[in-house]
N, C-alpha and C positions, 0 to 999 in steps of 0.2 A: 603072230610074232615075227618080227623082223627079223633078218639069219644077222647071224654074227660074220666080221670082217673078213674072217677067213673063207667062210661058203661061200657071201657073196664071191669073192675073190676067184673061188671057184667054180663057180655058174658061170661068170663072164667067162673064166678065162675056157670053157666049154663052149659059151653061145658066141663067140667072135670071129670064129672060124664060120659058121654056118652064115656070116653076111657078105661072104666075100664077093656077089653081086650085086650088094646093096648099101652103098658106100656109106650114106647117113645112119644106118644102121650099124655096119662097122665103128664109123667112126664115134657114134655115142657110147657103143659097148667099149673103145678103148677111153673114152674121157672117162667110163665110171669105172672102169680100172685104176685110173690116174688117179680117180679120187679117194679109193680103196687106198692106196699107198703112201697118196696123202695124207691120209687122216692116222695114219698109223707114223707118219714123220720120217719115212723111207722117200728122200725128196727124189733119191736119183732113180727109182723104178717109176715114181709118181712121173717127172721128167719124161723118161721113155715113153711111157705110156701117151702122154699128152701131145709129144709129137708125132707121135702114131696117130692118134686123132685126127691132128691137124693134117697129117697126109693124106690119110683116107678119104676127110671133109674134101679135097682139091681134086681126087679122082671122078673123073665122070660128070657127072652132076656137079655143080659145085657149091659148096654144103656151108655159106658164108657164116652161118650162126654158130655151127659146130665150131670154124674155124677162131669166132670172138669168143666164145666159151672156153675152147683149151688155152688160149694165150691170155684171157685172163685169169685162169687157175695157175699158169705160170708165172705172171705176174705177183699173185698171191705170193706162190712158193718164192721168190724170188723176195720180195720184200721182207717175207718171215727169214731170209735168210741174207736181210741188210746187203742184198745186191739191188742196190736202188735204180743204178744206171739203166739195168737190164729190165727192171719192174718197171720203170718207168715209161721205158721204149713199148712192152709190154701191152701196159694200159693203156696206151696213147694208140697202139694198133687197134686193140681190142674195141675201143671207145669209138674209132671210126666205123669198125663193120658193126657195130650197135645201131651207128644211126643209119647207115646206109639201107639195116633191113629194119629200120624204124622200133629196134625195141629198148622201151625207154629204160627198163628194169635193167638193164648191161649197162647203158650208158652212166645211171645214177652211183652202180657200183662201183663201177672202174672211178669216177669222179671221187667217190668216200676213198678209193683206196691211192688215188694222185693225192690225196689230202691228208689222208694219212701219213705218207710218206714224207709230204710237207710240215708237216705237223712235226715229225722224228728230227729230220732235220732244223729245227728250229729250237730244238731243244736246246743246241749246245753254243755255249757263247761265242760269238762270232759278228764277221762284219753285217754278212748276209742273212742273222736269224732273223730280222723283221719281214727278211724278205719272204723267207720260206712258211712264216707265219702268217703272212698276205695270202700269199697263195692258196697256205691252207683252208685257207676263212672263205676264200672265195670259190675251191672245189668244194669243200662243205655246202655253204650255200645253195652251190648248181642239186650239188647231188641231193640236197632236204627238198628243193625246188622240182625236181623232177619224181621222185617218192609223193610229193601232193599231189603229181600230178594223175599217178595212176593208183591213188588210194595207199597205198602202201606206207600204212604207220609205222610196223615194228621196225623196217629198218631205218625210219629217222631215227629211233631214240637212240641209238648208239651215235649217229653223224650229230644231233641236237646236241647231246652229252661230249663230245670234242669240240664239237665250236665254242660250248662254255666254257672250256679248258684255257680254250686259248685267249678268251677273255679278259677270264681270272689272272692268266700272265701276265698280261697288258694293262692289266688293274683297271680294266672297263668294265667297272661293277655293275650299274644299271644295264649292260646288254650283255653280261652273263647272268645277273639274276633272271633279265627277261626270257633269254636262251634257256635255263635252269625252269621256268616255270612251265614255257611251251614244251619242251621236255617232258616233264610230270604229269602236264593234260594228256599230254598224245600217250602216255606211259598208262596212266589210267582210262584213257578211250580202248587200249589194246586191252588191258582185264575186263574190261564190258562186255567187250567183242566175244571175246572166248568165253565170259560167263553165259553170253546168249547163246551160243554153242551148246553150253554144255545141259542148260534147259528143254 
């Protein structure tokens, strides 16, 4: 059984002290802190924590993945809390040390979540929504492009299911039905997957 929020909470906040010669160590024990506090929607201990991370990752060794890790978890927190400016800066760092240490599952994220954001902002009527809805279409894309690349179905079908969104708005029926149907296969290739699992 997996501990509830608060154990966890209190195991790391136990086992973070005992890495303090082993900076990647520390530094993951404060990201799943961050993410404990996260998930409970306490953004400003989540905060702490994440740049506690991030320092740690920069001591010593220098811990680049830890460091695109917590500053896209801030990125996160930061767009659930319509500070876009700051998400954006954010992901755009995040998304560099992604590729720098080649891993493409950071890179595709951060991409769903510039597109997201894209996506937000285009909601609302303006001179620039076409624009923010370009943009969207075109982070979507990278990020469904990079999820084929290293297998990774289940998180296209949420980036699949916004592209067709944004379709839909644009009244591009034939390449939201098309989106809406690649959607549904990959959507039904992911229950296969896990019914073969579960055989």
């Amino acid at each position: 059984r997996m501990p509830d929020s608060d154990s966890a909470k209190r195991y790391l906040e136990q086992a973070c002290p005992k890495y303090k010669k082993n900076n990647i160590g520390e530094a993951n024990c404060y990201y799943l802190l961050g993410d404990v506090w996260f998930n409970k929607q306490d953004f400003k201990n989540a905060k702490k924590y994440y740049i506690k991370a991030i320092d740690s990752s920069q001591k010593r060794k220098k811990y680049i993945l830890g460091i695109a890790n917590s500053k896209a978890r801030l990125a996160d927190m930061y767009s659930l809390q319509k500070n876009f400016n700051e998400a954006i800066e954010l992901y755009q760092d995040a998304k560099n040390l992604y590729n720098k240490v080649g891993n493409i599952h950071g890179d595709a994220a951060c991409l769903g979540g510039l597109g997201s954001i894209s996506f937000q902002l285009g909601q609302f009527p303006s001179l620039v929504q076409r624009f923010h809805l370009r943009e969207a279409e075109k982070s979507f894309k990278e990020s469904i492009s990079l999820y084929e690349k290293i297998f990774n179905k289940y998180e296209q079908i949420g980036v699949l299911n916004m592209l067709a969104y944004i379709y839909l708005m644009r009244r591009e029926n034939e390449e939201a039905r098309n989106t809406l149907r690649k959607c549904v296969n990959v959507a039904l290739e992911v229950k296969s997957d896990m019914s073969g699992l579960d055989n």
